[in-house]
C-alpha positions in Angstrom: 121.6 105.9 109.0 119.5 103.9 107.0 115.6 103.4 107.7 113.0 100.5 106.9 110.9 101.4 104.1 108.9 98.9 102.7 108.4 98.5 99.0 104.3 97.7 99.4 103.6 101.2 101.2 103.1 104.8 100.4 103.8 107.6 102.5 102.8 111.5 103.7 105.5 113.9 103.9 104.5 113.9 107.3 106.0 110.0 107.5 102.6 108.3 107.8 102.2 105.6 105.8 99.5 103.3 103.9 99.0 100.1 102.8 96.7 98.7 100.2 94.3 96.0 101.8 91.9 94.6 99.9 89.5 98.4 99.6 91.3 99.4 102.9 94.3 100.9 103.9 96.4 100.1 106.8 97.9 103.0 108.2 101.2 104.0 110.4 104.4 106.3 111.3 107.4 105.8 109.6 110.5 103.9 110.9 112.1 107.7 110.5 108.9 108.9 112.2 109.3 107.0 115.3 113.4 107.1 115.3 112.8 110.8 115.5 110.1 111.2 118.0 111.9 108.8 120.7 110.2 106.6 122.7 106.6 106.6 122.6 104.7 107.1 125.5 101.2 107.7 123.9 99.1 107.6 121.1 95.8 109.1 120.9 93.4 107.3 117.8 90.0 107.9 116.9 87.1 105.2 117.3 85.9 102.5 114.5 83.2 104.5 112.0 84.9 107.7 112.6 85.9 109.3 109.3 89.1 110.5 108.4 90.1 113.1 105.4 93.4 112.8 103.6 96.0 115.7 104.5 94.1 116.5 108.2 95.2 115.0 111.7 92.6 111.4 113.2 95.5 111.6 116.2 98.1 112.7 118.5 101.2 110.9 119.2 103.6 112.0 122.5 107.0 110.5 123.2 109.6 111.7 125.6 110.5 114.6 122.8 107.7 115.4 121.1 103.7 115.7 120.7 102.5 115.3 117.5 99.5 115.2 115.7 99.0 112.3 113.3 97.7 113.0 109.4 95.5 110.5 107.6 97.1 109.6 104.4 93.6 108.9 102.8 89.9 109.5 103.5 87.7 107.1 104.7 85.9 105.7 107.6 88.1 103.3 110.4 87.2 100.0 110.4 89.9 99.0 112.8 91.7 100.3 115.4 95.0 98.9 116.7 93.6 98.9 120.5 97.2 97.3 121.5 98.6 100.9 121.4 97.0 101.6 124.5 98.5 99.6 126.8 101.9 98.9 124.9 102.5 102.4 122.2 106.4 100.7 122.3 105.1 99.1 119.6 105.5 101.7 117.3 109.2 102.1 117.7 109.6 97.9 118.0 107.8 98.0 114.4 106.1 100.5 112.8 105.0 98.7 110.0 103.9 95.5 111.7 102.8 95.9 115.0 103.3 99.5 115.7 100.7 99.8 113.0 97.7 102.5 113.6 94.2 102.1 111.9 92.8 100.5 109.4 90.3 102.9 107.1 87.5 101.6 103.9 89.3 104.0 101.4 86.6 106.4 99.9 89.1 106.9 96.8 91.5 104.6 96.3 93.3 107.2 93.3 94.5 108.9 96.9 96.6 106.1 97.4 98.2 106.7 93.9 99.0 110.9 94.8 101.1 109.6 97.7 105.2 109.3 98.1 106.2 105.7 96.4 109.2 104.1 98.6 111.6 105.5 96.5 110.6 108.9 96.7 110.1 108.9 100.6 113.9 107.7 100.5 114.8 110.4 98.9 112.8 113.0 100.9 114.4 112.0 104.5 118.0 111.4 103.0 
């Protein structure tokens, strides 16, 4: 089976995901991520000016399968949350890099982008 992995996004080997925004980082689950949890029933994020560190869990996510905690990809403090995700979490299997998305976090260190999976690699880890 073969996954969407976009060329403009790093990744955890925990399949979350970040995206360089203009001194933030947009951050997600995987298209593997989500095709392996199921549907999504739930997803538990923390509030705008909490921080988050890279490598330690800001959430919980719960489909039918699964509860799982959620593992920032960077540190930093949230600037946005994607408040959608309450009412419909669907979105994260409909698109996980679109509207499925998660937070958005002011990077303290944007080199923590650089230490991440490139596409390529992330390919090559869920193959």
């Amino acid at each position: 089976m073969s996954f969407e992995i976009p060329d403009d996004c790093r990744f955890l080997n925990s399949h979350e995901w970040a995206r360089r925004e203009d001194g933030t980082a947009r951050i997600g689950i995987s298209d593997f991520a989500q095709d392996e949890l199921g549907d999504v029933v739930f997803v538990e994020l923390p509030a705008e000016g909490d921080a988050v560190t890279k490598g330690e869990d800001f959430g919980v996510i719960e489909s039918i399968k699964a509860v799982s905690d959620l593992y920032a990809p960077v540190s930093g403090t949230v600037v946005a949350v994607n408040d959608d995700l309450v009412d419909a979490p669907e979105l994260v299997n409909e698109d996980p890099y679109g509207d499925g998305w998660m937070l958005d976090v002011e990077v303290d260190d944007e080199s923590e982008l650089d230490d991440l999976l490139s596409p390529e690699a992330y390919d090559d880890q869920i193959a």
